[in-house]
C-alpha positions as CSV (number, residue, x, y, z in Angstrom):
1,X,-48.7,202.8,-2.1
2,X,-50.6,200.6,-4.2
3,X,-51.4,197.2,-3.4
4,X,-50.6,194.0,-5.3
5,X,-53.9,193.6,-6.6
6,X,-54.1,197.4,-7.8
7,X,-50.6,196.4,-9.3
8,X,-51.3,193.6,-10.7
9,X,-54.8,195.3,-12.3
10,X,-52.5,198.4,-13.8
11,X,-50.3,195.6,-15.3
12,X,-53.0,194.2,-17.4
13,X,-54.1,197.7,-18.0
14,X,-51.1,198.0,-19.7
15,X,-50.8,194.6,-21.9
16,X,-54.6,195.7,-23.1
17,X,-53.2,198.5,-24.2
18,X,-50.7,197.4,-25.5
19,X,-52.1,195.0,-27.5
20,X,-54.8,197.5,-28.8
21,X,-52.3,199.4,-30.6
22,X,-52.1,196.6,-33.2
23,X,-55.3,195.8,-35.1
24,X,-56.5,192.2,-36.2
25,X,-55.5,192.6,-39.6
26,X,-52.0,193.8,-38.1
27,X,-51.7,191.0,-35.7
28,X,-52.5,188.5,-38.8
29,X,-49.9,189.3,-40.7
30,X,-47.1,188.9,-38.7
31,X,-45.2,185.9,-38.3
32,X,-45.7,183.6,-35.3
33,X,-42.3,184.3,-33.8
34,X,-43.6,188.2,-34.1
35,X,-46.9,187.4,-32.6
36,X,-45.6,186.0,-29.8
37,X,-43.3,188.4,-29.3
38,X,-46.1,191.2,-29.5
39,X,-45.9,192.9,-26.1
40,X,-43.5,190.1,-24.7
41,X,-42.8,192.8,-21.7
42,X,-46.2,193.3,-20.9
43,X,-46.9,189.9,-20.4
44,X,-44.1,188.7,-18.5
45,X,-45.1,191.2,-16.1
46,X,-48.7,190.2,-16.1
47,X,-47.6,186.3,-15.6
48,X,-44.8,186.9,-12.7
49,X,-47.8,187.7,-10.5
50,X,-49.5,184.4,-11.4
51,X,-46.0,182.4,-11.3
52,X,-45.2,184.0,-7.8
53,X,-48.5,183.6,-6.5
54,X,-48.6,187.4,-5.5
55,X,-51.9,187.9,-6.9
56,X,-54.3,185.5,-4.4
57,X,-57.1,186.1,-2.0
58,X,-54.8,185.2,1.0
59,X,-52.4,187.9,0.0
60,X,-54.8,190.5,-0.7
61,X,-56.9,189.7,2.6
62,X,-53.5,190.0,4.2
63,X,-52.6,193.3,2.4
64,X,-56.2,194.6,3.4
65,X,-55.4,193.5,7.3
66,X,-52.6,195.6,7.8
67,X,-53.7,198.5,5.7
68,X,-56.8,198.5,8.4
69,X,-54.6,197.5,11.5
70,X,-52.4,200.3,10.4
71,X,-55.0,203.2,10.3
72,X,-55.3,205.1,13.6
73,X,-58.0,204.5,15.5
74,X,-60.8,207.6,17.0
């Protein structure tokens, strides 16, 4: 199971990607509306983590707690 964090990491991944796919010259010469609606998905993804506040060092300390409190012990 990934972790917010790793989840939030893959989802940037993915808008770099996505917006590698489209060169400068590309990007240019589209049309505001189009440039803003380049990837659209891929950043709405990106920004629900930042708008829910998933992605913060409380929440990932937390996450790393119980991954640790959950492991068996020797």
């Amino acid at each position: 199971m990934s972790s917010v964090y790793e989840k939030w990491i893959s989802a940037n991944h993915t808008l770099f990607a996505c917006y590698e796919k489209v060169s400068a010259d590309q990007f240019n010469a589209l049309a505001k509306a189009d440039q803003d609606n380049l990837c659209k998905k891929e950043q709405e993804t990106v920004a629900g983590f930042l708008k829910n506040d998933s992605v913060n060092f409380r929440s990932i300390i937390n996450e790393r707690i119980t991954a640790i409190s959950s492991e068996p012990h020797h």
